[in-house]
C-alpha positions as CSV (number, residue, x, y, z in Angstrom):
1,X,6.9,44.5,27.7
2,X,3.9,42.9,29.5
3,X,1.8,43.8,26.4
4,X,4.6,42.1,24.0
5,X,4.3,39.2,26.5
6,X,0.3,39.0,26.7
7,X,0.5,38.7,22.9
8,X,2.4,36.3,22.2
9,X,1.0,34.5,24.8
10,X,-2.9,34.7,23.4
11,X,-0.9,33.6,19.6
12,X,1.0,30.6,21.3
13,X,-2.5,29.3,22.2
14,X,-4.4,30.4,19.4
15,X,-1.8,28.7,17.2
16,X,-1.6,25.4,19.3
17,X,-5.7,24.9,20.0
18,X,-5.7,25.4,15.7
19,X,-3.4,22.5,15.9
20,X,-5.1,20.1,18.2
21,X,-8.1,20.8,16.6
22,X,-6.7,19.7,12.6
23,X,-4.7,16.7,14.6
24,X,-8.3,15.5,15.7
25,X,-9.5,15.9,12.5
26,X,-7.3,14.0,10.9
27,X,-8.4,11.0,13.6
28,X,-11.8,11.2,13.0
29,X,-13.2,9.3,9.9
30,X,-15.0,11.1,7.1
31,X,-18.5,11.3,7.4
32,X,-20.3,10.0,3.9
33,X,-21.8,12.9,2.2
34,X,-25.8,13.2,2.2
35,X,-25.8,13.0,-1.2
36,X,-24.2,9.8,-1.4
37,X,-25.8,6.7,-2.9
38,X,-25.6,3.1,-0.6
39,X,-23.3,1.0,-2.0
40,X,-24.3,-2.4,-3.9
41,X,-24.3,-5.2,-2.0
42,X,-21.6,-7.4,-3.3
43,X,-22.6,-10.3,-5.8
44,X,-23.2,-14.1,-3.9
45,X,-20.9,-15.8,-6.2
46,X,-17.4,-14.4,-7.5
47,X,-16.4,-13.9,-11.0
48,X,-14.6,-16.9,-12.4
49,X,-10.7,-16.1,-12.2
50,X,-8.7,-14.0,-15.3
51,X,-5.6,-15.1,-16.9
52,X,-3.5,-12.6,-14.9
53,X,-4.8,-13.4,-11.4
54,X,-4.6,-17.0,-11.8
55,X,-0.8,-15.9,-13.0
56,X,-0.5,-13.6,-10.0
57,X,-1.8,-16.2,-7.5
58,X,1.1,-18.5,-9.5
59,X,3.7,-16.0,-9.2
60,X,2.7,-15.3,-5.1
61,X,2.7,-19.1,-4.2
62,X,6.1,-20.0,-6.6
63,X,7.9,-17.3,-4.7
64,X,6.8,-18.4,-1.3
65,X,7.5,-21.8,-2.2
66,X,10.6,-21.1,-3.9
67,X,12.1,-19.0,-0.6
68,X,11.6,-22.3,1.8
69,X,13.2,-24.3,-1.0
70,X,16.4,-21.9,-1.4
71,X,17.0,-20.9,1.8
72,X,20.3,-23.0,2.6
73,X,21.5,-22.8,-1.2
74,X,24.7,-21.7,-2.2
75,X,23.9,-20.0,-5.0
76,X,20.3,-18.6,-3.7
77,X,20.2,-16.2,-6.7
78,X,20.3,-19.3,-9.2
79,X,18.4,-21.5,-7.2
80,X,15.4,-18.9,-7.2
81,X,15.7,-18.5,-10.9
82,X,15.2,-22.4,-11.6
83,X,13.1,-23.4,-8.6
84,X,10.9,-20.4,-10.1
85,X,11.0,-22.2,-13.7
86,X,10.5,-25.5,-12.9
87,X,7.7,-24.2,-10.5
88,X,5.7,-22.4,-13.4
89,X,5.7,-25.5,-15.4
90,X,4.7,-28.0,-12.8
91,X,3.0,-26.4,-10.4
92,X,4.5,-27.4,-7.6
93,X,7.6,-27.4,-5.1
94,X,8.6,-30.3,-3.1
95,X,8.8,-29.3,0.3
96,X,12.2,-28.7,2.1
97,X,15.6,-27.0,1.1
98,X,16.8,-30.4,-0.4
99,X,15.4,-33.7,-1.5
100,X,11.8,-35.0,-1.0
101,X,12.1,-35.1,-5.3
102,X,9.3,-37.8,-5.0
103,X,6.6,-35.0,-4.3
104,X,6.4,-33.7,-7.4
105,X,6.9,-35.9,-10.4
106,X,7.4,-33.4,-13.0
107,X,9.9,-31.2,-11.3
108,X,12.2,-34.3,-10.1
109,X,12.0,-35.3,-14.2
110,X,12.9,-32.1,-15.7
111,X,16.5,-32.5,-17.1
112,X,18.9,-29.4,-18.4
113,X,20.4,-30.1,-22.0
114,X,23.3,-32.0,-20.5
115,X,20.9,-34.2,-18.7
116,X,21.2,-33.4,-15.3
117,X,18.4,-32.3,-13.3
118,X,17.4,-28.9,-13.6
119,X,15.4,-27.9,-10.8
120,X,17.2,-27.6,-7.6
């Protein structure tokens, strides 16, 4: 019995110090390889922007804008879908969940096709 005991004993701790150890491990960073080339530095002045991050950047601000401006709507679901329209085209949100039209020109003048005003 003591033997069964004394072995078990010596695996518990075997089996737990193999555990510390890979936990530590895992905290530790990486170290770079020897063989590893420096990186480049990076260049002074940054590419001009593509298409689809100037889009991106669009899409990021037109959402944020178009959160603040539907937060009290009724309908938010429709009032995103517009607000995100009329955003794409002009550029711009007027600030606020209602009025303050006079901020952005082009989005107070778009009209639907029964010629009320189409962004909210």
């Amino acid at each position: 019995m003591k033997l069964l005991f004394a072995t078990s004993l010596f695996v518990f701790l075997f089996l737990t110090s193999s555990f510390v150890q890979l936990s530590f491990a895992k905290l530790r960073p990486p170290a770079p390889p020897p063989f590893a080339k420096p990186r480049p530095p990076a260049p002074a002045t940054l590419p001009p922007p593509s298409p689809s991050n100037v889009l991106s950047y669009l899409n990021c601000f037109c959402d944020r804008k178009c959160g603040e401006r539907c937060a009290k709507a009724g309908v938010k679901d429709r009032c995103l879908k517009y607000c995100g329209i009329c955003c794409q085209e002009c550029k711009c949100v007027p600030s606020g969940t209602f009025g303050n039209k006079s901020e952005c020109p082009c989005y107070r003048d778009k009209l639907n096709s029964k010629g009320h005003p189409k962004c909210p």
